[in-house]
KOLGU-4560 file (N, C-alpha, C; in nm, 3 decimals, padded with zeros to 5 digits):
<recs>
<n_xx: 06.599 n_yy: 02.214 n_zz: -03.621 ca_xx: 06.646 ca_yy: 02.124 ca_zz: -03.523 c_xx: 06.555 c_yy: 02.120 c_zz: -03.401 mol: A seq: 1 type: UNK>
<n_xx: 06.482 n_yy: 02.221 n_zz: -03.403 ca_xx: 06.391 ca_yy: 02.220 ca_zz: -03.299 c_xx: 06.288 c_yy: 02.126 c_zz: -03.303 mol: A seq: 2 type: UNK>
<n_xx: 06.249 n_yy: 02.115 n_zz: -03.424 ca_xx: 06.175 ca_yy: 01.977 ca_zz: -03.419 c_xx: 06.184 c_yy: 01.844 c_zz: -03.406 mol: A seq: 3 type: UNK>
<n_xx: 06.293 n_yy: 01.798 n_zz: -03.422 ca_xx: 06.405 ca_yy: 01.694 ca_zz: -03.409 c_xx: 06.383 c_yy: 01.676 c_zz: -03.262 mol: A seq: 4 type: UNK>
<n_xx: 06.417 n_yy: 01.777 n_zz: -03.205 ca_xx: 06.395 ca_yy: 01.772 ca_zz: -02.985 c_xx: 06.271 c_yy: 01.735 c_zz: -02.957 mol: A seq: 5 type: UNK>
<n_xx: 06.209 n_yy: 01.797 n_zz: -03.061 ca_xx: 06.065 ca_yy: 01.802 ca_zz: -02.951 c_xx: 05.953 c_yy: 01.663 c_zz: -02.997 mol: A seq: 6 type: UNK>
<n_xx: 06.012 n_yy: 01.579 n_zz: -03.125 ca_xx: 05.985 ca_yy: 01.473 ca_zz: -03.140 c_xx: 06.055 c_yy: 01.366 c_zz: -03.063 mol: A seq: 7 type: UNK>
<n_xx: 06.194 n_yy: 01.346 n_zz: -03.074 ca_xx: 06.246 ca_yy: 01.280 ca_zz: -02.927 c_xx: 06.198 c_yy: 01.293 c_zz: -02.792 mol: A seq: 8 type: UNK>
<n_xx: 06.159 n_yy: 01.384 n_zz: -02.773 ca_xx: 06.154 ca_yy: 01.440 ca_zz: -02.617 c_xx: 05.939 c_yy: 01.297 c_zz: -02.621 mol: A seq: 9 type: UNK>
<n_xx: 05.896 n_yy: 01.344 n_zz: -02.691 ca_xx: 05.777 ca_yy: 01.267 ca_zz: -02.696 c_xx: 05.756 c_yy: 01.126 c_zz: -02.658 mol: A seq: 10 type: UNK>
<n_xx: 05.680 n_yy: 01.085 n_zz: -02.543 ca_xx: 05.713 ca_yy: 00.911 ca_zz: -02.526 c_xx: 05.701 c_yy: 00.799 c_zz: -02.618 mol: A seq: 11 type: UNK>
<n_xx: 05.747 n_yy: 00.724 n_zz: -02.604 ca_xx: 05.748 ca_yy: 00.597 ca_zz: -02.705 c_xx: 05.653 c_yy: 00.522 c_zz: -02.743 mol: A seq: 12 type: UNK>
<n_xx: 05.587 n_yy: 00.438 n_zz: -02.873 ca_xx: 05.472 ca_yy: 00.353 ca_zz: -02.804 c_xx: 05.533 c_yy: 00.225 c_zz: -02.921 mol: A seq: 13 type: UNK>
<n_xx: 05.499 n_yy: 00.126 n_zz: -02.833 ca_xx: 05.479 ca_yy: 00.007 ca_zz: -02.894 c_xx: 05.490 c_yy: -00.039 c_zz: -02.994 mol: A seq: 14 type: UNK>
<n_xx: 05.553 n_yy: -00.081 n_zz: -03.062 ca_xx: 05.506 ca_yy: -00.102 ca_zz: -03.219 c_xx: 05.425 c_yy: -00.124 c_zz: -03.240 mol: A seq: 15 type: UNK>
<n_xx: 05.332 n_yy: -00.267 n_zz: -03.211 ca_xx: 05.278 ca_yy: -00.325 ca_zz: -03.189 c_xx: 05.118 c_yy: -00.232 c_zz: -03.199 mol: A seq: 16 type: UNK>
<n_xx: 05.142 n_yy: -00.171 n_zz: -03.083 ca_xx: 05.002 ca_yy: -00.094 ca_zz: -03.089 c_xx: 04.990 c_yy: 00.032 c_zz: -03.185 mol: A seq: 17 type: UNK>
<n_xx: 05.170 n_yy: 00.082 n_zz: -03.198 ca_xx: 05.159 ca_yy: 00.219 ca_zz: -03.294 c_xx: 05.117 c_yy: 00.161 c_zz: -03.473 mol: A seq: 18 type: UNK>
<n_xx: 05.150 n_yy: 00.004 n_zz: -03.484 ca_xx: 05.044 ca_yy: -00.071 ca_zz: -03.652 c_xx: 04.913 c_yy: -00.026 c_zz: -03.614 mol: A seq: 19 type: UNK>
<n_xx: 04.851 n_yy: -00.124 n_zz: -03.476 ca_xx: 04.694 ca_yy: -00.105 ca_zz: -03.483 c_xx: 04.650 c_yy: -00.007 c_zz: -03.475 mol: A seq: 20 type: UNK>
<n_xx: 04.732 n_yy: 00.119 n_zz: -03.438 ca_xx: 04.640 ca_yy: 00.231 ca_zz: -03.429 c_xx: 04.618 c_yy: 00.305 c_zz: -03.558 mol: A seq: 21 type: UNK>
<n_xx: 04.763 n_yy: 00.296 n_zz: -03.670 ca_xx: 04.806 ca_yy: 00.369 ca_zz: -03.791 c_xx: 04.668 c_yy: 00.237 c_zz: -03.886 mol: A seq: 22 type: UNK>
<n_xx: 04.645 n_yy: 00.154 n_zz: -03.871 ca_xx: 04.516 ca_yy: 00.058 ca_zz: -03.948 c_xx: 04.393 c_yy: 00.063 c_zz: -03.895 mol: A seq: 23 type: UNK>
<n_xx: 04.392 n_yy: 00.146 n_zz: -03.784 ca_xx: 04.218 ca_yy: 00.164 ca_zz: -03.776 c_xx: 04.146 c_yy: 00.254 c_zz: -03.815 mol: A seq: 24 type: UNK>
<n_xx: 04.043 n_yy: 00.193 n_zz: -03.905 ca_xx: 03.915 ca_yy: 00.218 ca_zz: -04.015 c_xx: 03.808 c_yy: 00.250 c_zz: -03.890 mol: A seq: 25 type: UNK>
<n_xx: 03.691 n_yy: 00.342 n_zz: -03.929 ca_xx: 03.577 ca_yy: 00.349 ca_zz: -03.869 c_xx: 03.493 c_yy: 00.264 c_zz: -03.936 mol: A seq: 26 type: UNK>
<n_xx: 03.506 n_yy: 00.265 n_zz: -04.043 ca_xx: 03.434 ca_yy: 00.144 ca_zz: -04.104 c_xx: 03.455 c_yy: -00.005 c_zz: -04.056 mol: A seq: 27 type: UNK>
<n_xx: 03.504 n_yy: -00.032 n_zz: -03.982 ca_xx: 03.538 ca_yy: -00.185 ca_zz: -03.946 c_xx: 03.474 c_yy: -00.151 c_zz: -03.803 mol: A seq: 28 type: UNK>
<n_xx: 03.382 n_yy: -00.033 n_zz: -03.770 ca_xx: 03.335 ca_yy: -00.101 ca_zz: -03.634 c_xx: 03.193 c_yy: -00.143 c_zz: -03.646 mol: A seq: 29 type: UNK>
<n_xx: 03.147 n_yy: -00.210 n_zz: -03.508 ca_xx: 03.026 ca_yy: -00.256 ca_zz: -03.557 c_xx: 02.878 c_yy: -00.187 c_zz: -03.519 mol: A seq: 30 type: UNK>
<n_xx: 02.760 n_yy: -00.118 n_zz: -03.571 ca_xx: 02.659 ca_yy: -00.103 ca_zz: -03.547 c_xx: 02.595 c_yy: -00.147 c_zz: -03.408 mol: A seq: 31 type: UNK>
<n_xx: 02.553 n_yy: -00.039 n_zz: -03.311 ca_xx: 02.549 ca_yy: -00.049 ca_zz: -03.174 c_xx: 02.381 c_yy: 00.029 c_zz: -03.143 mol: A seq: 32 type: UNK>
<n_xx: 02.342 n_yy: 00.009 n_zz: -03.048 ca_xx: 02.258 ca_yy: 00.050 ca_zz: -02.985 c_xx: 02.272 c_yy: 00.151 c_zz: -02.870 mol: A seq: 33 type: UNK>
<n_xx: 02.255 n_yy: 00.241 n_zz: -02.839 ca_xx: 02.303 ca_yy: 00.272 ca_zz: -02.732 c_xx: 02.134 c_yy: 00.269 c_zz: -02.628 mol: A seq: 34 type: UNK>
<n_xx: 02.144 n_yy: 00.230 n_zz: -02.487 ca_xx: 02.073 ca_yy: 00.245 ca_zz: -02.430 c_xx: 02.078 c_yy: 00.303 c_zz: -02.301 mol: A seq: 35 type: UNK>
<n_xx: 01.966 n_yy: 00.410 n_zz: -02.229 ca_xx: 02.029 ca_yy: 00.483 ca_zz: -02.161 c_xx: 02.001 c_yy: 00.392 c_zz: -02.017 mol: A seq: 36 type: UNK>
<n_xx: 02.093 n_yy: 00.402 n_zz: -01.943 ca_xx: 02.079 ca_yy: 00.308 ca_zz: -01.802 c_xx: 02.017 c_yy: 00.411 c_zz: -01.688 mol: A seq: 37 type: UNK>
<n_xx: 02.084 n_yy: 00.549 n_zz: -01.675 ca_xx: 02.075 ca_yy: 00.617 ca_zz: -01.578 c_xx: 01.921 c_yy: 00.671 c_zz: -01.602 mol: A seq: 38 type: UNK>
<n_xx: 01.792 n_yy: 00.682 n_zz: -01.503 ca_xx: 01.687 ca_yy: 00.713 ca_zz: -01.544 c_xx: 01.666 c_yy: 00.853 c_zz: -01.470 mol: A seq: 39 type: UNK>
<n_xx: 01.568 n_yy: 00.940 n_zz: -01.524 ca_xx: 01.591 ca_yy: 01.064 ca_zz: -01.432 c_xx: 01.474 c_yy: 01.077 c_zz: -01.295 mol: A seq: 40 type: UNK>
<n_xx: 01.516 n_yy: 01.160 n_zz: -01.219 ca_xx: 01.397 ca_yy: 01.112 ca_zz: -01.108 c_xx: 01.307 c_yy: 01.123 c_zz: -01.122 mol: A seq: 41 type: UNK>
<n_xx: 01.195 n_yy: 01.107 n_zz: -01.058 ca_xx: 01.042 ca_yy: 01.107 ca_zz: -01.020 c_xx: 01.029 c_yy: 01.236 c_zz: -00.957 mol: A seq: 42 type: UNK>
<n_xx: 00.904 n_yy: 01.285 n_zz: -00.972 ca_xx: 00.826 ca_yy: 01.422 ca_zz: -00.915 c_xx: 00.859 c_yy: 01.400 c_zz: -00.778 mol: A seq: 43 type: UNK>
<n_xx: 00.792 n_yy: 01.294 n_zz: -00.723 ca_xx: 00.822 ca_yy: 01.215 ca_zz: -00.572 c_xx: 00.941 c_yy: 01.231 c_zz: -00.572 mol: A seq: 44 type: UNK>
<n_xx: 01.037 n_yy: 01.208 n_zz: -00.601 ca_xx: 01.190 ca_yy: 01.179 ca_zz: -00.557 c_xx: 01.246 c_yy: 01.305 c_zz: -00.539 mol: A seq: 45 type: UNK>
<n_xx: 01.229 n_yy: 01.424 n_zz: -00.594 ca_xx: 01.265 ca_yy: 01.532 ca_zz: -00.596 c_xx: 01.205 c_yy: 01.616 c_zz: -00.502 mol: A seq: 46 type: UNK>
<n_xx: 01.052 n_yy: 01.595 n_zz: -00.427 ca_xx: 00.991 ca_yy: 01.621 ca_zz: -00.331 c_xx: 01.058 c_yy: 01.543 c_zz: -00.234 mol: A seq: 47 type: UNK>
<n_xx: 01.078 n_yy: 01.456 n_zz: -00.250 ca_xx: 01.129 ca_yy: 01.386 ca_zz: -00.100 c_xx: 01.286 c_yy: 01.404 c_zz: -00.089 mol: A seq: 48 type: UNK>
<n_xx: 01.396 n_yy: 01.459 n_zz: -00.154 ca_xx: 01.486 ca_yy: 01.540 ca_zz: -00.123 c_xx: 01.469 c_yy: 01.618 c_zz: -00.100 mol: A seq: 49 type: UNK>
<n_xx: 01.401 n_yy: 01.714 n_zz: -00.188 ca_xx: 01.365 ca_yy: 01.878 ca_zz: -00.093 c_xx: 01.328 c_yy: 01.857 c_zz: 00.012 mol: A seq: 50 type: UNK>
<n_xx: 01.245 n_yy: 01.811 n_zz: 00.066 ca_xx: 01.223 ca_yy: 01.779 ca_zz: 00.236 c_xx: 01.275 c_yy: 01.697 c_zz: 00.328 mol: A seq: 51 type: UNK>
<n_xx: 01.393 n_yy: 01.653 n_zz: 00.245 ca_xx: 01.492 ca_yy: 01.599 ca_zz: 00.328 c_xx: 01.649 c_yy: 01.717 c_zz: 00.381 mol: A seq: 52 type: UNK>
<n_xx: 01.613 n_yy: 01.768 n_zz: 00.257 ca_xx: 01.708 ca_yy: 01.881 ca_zz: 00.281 c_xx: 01.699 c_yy: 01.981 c_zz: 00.369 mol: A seq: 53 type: UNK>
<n_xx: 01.543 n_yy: 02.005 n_zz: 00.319 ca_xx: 01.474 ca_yy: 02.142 ca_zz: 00.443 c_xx: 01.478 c_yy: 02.069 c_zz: 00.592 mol: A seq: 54 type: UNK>
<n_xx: 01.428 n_yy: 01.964 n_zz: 00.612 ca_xx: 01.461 ca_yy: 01.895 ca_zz: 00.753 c_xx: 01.627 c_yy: 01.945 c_zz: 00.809 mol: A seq: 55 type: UNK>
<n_xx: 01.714 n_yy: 01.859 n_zz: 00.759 ca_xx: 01.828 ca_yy: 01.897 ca_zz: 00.750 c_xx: 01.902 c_yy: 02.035 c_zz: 00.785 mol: A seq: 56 type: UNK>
<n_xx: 01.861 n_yy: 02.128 n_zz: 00.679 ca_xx: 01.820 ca_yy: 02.268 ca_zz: 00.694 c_xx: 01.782 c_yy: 02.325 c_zz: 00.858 mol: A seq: 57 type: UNK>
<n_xx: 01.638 n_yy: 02.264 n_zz: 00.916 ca_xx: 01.633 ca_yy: 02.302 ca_zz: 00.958 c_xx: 01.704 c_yy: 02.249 c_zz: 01.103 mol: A seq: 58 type: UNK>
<n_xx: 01.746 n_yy: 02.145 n_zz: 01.100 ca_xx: 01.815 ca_yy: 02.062 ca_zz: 01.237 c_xx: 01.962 c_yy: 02.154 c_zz: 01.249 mol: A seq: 59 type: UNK>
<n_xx: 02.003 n_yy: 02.221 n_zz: 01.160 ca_xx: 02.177 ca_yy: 02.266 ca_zz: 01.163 c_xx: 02.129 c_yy: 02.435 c_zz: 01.213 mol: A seq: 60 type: UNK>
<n_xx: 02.019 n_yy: 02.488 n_zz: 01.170 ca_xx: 01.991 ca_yy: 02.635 ca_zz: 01.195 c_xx: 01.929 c_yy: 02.619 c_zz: 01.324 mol: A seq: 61 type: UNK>
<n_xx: 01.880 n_yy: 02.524 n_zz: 01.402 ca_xx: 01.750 ca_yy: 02.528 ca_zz: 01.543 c_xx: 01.817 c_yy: 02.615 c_zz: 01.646 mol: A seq: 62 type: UNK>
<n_xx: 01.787 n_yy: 02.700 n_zz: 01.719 ca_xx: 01.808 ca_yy: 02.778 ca_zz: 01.839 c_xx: 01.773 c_yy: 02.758 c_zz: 01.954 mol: A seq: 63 type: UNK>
<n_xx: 01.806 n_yy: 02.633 n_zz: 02.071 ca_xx: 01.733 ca_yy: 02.629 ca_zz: 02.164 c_xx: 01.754 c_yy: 02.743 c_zz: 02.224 mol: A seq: 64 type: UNK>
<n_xx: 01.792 n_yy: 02.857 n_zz: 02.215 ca_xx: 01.714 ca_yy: 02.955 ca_zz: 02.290 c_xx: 01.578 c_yy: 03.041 c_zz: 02.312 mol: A seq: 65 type: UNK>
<n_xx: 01.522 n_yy: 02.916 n_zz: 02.221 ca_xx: 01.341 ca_yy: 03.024 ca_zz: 02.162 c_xx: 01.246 c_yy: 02.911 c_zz: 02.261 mol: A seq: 66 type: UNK>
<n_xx: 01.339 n_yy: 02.779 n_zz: 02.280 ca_xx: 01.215 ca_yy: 02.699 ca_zz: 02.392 c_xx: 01.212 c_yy: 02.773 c_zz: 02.514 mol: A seq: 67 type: UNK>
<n_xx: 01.074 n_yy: 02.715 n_zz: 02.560 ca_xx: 01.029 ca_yy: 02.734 ca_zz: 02.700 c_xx: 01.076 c_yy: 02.666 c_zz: 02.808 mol: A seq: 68 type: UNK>
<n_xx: 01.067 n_yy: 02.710 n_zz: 02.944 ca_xx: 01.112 ca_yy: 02.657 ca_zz: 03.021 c_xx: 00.987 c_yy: 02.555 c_zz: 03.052 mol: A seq: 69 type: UNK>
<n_xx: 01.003 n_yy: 02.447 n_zz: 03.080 ca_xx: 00.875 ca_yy: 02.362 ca_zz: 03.162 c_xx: 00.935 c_yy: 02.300 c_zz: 03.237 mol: A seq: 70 type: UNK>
<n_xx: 00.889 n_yy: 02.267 n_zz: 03.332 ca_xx: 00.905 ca_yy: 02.196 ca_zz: 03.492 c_xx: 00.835 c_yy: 02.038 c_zz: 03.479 mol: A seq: 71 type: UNK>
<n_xx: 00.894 n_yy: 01.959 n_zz: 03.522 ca_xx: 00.850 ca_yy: 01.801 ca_zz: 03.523 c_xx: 00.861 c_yy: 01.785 c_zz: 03.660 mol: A seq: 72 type: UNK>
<n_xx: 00.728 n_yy: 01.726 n_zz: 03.723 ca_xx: 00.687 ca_yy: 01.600 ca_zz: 03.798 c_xx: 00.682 c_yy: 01.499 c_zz: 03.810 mol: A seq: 73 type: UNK>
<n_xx: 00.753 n_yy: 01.423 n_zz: 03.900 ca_xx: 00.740 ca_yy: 01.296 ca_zz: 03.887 c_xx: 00.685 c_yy: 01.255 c_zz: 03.964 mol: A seq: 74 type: UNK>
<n_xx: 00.565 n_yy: 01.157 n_zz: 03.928 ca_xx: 00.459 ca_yy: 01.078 ca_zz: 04.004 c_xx: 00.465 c_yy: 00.986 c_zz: 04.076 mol: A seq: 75 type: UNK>
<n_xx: 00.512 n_yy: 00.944 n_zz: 04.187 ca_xx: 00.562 ca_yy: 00.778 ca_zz: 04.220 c_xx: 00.410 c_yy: 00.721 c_zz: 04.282 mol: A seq: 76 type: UNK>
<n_xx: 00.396 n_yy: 00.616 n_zz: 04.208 ca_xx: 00.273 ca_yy: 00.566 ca_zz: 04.287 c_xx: 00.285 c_yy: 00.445 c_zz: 04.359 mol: A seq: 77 type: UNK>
<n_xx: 00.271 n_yy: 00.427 n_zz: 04.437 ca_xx: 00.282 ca_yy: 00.316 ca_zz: 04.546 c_xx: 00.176 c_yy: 00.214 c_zz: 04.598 mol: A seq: 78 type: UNK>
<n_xx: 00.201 n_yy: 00.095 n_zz: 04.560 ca_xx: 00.126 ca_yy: -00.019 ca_zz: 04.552 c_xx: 00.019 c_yy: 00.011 c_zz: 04.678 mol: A seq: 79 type: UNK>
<n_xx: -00.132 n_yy: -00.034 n_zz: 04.635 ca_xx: -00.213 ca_yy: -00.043 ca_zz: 04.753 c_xx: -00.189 c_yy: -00.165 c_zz: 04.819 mol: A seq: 80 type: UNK>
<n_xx: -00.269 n_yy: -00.187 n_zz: 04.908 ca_xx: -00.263 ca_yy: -00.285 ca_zz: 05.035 c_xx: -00.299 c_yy: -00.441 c_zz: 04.958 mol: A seq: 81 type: UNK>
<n_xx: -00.417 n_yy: -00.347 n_zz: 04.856 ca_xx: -00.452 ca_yy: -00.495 ca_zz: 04.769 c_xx: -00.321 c_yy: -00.582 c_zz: 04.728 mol: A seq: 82 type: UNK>
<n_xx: -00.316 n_yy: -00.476 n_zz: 04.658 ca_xx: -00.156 ca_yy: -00.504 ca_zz: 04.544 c_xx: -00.070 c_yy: -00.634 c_zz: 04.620 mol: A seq: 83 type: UNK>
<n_xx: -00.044 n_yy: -00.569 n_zz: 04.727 ca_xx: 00.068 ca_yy: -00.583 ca_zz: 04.858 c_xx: -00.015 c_yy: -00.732 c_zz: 04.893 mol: A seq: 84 type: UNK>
<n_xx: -00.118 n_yy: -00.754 n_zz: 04.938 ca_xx: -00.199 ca_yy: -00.881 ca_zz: 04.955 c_xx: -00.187 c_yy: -00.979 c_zz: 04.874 mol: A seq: 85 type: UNK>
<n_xx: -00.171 n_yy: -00.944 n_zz: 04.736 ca_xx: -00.223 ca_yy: -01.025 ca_zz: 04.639 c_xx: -00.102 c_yy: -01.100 c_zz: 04.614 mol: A seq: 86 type: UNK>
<n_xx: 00.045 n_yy: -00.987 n_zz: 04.615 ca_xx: 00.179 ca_yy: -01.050 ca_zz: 04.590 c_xx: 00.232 c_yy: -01.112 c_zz: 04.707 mol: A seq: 87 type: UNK>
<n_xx: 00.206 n_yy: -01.090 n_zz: 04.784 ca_xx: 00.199 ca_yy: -01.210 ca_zz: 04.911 c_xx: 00.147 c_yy: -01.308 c_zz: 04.866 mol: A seq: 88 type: UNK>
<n_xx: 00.035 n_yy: -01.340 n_zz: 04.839 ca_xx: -00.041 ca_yy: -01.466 ca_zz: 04.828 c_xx: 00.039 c_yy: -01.505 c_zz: 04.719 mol: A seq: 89 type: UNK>
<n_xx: 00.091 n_yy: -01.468 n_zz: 04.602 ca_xx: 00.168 ca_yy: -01.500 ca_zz: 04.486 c_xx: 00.300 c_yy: -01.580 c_zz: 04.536 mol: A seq: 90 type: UNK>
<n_xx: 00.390 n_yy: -01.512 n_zz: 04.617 ca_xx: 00.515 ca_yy: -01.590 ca_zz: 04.684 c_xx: 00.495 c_yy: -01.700 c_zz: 04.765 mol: A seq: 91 type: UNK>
<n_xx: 00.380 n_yy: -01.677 n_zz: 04.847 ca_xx: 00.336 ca_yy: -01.814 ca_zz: 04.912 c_xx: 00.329 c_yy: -01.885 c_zz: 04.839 mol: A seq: 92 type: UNK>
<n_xx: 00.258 n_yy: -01.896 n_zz: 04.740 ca_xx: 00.225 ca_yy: -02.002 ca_zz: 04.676 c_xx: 00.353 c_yy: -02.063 c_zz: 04.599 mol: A seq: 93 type: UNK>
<n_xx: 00.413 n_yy: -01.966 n_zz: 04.522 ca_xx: 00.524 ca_yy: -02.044 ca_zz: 04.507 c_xx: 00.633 c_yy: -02.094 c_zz: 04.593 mol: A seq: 94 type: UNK>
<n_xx: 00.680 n_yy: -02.033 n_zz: 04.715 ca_xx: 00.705 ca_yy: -02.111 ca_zz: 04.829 c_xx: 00.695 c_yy: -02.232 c_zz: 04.844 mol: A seq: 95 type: UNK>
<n_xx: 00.537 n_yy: -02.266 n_zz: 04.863 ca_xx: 00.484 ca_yy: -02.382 ca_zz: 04.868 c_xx: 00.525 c_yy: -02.445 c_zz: 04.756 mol: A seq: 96 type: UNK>
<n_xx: 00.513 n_yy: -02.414 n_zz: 04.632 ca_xx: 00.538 ca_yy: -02.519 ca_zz: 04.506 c_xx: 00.683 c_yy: -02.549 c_zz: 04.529 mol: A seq: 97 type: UNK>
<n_xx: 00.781 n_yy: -02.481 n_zz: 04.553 ca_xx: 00.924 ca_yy: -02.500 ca_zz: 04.504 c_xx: 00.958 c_yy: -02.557 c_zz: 04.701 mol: A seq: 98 type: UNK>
<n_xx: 00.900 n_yy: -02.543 n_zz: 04.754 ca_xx: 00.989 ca_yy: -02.636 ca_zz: 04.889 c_xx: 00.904 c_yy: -02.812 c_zz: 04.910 mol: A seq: 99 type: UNK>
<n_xx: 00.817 n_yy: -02.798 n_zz: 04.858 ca_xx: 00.721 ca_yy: -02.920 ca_zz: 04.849 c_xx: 00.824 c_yy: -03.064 c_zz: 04.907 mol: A seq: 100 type: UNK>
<n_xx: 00.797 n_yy: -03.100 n_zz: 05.005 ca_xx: 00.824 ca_yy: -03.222 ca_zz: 05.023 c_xx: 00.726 c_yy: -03.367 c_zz: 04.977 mol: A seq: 101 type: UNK>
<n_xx: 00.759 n_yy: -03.415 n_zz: 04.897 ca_xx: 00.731 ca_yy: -03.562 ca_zz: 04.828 c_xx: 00.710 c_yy: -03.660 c_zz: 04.944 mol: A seq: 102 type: UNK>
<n_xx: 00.804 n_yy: -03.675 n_zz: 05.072 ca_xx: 00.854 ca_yy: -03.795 ca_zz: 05.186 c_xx: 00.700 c_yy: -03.740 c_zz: 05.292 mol: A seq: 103 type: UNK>
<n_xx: 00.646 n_yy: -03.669 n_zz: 05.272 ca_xx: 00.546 ca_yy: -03.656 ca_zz: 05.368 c_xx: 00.390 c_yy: -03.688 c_zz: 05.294 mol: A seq: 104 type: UNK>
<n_xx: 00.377 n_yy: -03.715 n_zz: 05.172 ca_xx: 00.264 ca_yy: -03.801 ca_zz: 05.168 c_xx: 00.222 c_yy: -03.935 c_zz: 05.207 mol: A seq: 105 type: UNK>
<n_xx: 00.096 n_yy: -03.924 n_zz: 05.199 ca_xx: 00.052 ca_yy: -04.085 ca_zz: 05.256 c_xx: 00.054 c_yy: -04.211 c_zz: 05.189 mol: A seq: 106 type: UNK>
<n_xx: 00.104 n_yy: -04.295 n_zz: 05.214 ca_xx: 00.069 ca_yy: -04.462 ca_zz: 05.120 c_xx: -00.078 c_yy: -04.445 c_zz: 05.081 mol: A seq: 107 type: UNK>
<n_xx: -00.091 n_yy: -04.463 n_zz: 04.953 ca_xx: -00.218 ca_yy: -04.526 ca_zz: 04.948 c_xx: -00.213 c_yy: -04.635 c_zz: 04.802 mol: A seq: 108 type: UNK>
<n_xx: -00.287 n_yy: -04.762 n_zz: 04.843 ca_xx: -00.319 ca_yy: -04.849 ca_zz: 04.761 c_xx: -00.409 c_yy: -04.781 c_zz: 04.626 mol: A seq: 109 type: UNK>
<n_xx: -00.413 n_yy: -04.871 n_zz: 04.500 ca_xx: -00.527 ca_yy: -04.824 ca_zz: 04.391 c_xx: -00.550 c_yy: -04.956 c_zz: 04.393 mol: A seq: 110 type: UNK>
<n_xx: -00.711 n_yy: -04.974 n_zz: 04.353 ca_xx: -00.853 ca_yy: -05.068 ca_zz: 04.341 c_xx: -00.857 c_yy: -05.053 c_zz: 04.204 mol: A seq: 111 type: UNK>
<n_xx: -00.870 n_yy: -05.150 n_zz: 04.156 ca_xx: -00.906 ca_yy: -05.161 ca_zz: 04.056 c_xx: -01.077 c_yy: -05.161 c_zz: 04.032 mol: A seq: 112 type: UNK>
<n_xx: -01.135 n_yy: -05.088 n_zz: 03.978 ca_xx: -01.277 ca_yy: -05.092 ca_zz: 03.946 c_xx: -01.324 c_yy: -05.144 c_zz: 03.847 mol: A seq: 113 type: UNK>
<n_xx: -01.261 n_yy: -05.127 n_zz: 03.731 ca_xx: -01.290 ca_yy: -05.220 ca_zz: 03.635 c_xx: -01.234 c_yy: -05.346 c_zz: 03.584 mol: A seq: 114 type: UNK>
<n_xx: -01.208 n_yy: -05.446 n_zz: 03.605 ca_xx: -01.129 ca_yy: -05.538 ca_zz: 03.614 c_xx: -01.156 c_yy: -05.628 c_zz: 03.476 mol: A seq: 115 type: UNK>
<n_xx: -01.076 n_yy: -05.682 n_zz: 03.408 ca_xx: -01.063 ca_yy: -05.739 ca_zz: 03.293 c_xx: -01.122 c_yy: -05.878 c_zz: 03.313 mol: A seq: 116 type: UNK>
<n_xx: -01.138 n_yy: -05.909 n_zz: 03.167 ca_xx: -01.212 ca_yy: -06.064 ca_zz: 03.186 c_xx: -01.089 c_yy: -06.169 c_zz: 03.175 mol: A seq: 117 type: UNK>
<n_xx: -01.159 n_yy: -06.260 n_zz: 03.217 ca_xx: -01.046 ca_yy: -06.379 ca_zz: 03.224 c_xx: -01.049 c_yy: -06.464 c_zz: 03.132 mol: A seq: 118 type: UNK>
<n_xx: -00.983 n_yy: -06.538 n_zz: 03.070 ca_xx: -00.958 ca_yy: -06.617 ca_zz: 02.932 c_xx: -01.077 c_yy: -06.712 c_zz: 02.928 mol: A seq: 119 type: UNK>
<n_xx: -01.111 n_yy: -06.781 n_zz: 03.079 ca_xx: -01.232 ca_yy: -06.849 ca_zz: 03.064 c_xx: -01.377 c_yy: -06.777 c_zz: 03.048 mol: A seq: 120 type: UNK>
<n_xx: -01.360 n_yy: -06.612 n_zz: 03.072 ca_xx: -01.486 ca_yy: -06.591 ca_zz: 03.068 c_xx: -01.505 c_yy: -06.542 c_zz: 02.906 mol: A seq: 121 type: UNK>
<n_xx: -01.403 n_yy: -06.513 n_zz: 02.855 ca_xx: -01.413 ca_yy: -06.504 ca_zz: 02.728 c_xx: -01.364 c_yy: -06.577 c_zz: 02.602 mol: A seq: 122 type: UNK>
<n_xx: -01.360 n_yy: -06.714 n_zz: 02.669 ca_xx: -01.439 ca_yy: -06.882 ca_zz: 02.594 c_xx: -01.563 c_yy: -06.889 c_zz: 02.603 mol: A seq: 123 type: UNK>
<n_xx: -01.605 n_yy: -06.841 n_zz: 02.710 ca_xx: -01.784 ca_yy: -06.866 ca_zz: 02.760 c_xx: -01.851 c_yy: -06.792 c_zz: 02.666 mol: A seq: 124 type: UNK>
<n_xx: -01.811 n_yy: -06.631 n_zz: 02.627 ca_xx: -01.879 ca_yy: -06.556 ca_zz: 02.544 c_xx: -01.860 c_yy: -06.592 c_zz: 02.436 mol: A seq: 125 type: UNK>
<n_xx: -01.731 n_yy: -06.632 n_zz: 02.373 ca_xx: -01.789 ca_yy: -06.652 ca_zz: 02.252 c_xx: -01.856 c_yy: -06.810 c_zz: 02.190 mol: A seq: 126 type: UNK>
<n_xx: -01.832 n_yy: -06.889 n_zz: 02.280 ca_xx: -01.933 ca_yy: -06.998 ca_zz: 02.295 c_xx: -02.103 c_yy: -06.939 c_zz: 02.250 mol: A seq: 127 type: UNK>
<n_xx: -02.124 n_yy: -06.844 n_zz: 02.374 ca_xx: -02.271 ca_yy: -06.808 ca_zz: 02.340 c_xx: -02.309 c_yy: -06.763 c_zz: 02.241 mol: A seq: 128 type: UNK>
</recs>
């Protein structure tokens, strides 16, 4: 009777799938290839983890207590007179460009210097 329990007690399956599984043949499968996808690394690749690791390695072990003390200066250098001259003359000038008044130039007429021919003078030419 103990076996009786311990086959009940077991989950149920499908009919359905408990046919297809009680009718499957190895012979009904089909001839395959297998090909391998995963490739293994390179000499390089395995060098360039190890020295990614040892980096690593060594960034988690570092002791700043083995640096030196060093002292920094800071240099301020301060424009010469040139400098100072030159950027003056720079603001002036734009000064001048950007306040420019237009209302204070002079009238002046334009002359024509070269002046076009007139319909009769160019009947005359091609007459000649």
């Amino acid at each position: 009777m103990s076996t009786e329990a311990s086959i009940k007690d077991l989950p149920k399956v499908d009919t359905a799938l408990k046919g297809q599984l009680e009718g499957f043949s190895p012979d009904k499968l089909k001839k395959t290839d297998t090909a391998e996808k995963s490739t293994l690394p390179t000499k390089e690749d395995v060098e360039q983890e190890k020295q990614h690791t040892e980096l690593l390695e060594n960034i988690s072990h570092f002791r700043s207590d083995k640096l030196k003390r060093t002292s920094t200066s800071e240099k301020i250098v301060l424009p010469t007179s040139q400098d100072i001259d030159a950027e003056k003359g720079h603001q002036a000038l734009r000064e001048g460009i950007e306040g420019f008044n237009p209302s204070a130039l002079k009238k002046t007429e334009t002359l024509e210097k070269c002046k076009l021919p007139t319909k009769e003078e160019i009947e005359q030419e091609k007459k000649a």
